[in-house]
C-alpha positions in Angstrom: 18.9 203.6 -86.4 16.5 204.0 -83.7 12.4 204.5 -84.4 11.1 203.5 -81.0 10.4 206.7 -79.8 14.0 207.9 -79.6 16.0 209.8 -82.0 15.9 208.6 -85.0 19.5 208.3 -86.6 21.6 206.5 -89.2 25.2 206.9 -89.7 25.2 208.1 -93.7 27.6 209.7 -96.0 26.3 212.6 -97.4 27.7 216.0 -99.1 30.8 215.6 -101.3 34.2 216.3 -99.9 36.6 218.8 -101.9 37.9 217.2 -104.3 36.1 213.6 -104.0 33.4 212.6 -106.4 30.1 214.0 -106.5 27.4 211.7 -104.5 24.1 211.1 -105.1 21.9 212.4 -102.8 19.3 210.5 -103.0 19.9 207.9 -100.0 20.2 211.1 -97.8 16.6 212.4 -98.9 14.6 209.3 -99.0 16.1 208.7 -95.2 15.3 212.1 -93.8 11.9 211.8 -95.6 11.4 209.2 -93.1 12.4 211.3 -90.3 15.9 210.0 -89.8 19.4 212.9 -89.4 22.8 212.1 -90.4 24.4 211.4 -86.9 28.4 210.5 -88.1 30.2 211.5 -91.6 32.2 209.5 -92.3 35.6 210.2 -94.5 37.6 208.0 -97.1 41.4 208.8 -98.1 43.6 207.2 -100.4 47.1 207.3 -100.1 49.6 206.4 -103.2 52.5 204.3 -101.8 54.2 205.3 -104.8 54.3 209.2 -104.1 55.5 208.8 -100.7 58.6 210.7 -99.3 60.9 207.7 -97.6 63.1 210.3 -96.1 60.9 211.9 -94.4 59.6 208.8 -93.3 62.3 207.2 -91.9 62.6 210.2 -89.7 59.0 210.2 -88.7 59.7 206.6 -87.7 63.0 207.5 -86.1 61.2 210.1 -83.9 58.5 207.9 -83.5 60.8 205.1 -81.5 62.2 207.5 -79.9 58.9 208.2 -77.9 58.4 204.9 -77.6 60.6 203.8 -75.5 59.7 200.4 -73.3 57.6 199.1 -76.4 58.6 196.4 -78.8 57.2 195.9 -82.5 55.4 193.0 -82.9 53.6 191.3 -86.6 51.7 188.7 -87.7 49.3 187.7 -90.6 45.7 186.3 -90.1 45.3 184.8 -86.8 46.4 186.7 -83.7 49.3 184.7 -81.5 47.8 182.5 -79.0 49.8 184.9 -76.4 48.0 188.2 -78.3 45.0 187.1 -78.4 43.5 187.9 -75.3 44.6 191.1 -75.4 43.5 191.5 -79.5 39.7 190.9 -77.8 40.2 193.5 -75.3 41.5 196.0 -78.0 38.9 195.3 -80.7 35.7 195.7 -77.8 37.3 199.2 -76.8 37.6 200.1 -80.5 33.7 201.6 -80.1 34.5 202.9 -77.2 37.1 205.3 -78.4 35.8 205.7 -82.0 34.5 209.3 -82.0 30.6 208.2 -82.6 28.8 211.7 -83.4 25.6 211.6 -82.2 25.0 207.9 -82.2 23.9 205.9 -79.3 25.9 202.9 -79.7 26.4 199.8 -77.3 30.2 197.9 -77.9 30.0 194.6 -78.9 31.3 192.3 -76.3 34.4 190.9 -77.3 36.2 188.2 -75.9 38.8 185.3 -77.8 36.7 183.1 -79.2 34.9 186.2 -81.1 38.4 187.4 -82.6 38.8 183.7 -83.1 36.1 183.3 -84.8 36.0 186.5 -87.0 39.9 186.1 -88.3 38.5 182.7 -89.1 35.4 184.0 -91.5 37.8 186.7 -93.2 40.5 183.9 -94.0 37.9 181.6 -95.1 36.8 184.7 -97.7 40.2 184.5 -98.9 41.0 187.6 -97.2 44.3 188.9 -96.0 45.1 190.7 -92.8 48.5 192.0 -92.0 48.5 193.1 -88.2 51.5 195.2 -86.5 51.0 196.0 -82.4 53.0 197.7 -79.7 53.7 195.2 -76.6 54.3 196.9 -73.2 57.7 195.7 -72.3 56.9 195.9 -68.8 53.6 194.2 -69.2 54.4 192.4 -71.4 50.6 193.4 -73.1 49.7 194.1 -76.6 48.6 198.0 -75.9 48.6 199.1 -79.8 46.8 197.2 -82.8 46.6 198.1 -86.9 45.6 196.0 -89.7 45.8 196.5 -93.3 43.2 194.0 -95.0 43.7 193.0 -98.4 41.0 191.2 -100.4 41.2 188.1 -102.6 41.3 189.6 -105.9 43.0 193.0 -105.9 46.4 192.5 -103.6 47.6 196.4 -105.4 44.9 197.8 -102.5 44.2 197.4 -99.1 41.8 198.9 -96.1 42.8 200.1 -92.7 40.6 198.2 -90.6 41.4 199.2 -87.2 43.9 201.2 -85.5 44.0 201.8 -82.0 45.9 202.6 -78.7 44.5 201.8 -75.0 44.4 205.1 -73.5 47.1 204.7 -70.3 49.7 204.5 -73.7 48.8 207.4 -75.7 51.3 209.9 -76.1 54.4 207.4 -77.2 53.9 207.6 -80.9 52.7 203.8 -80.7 
């Protein structure tokens, strides 16, 4: 939020989607009672593992590699490989960047290794569990595609996508 003569904004959730639960509304009010606009919505889905249509996934993925041709599959859990890691950094400072923002004035973080190192580090420490899958350029050899599902200490039936993303000269290959 900004107050120092600029625009005043706050990223909020506010409204109810269809079908999601009803919110309160009183966060909303008391913020634009103090002159502040919702600048980004922001959206939560759920999907059931158990409903899904395998099928139809394994053609989606069959398509998928198809596209993506000169790319390789690559996984780990927690801490990025040494050989990733640069590359991790450079992914997670472009995630702003790329992130449609609304109308929020936001600066990215500057990211470099020791900064992934150190933030893999905390969410371990929390008890924390990261599963991470990536796309490596074959002809780069560069990690050019990043997702992680996090799942938390105590409920390992549910998990978060943190952070999916694609550096922009490799859109377009189903990565």
């Amino acid at each position: 939020a900004r107050a120092n003569g600029r625009k005043k904004m706050l990223a909020v959730a506010v409204g109810t989607l269809p079908g999601g639960p009803e919110r309160d509304s009183a966060g909303a009010r008391f913020l634009a009672a103090r002159g502040f606009k919702p600048a980004l919505g922001e959206v939560r889905r759920r999907l059931d593992v158990t409903k899904l249509d395998q099928p139809a996934l394994d053609r989606m993925l069959a398509d998928g590699w198809a596209k993506a041709d000169g790319y390789r599959l690559v996984r780990w859990i927690d801490l990025a490989p040494e050989e990733l890691l640069d590359d991790v950094a450079y992914l997670d400072g472009r995630l702003l960047l790329d992130a449609p923002m609304g109308d929020l004035d936001w600066e990215p973080p500057k990211t470099d290794a020791d900064r992934v190192r150190k933030g893999q580090a905390a969410i371990t420490a929390r008890g924390r569990t990261q599963y991470h899958s990536g796309a490596v350029h074959e002809e780069t050899g560069r990690l050019v595609a990043w997702t992680t599902l996090d799942i938390g200490a105590t409920s390992k039936w549910h998990s978060f996508q943190n952070i999916t993303i694609v550096e922009p000269r490799h859109r377009g290959h189903r990565l």
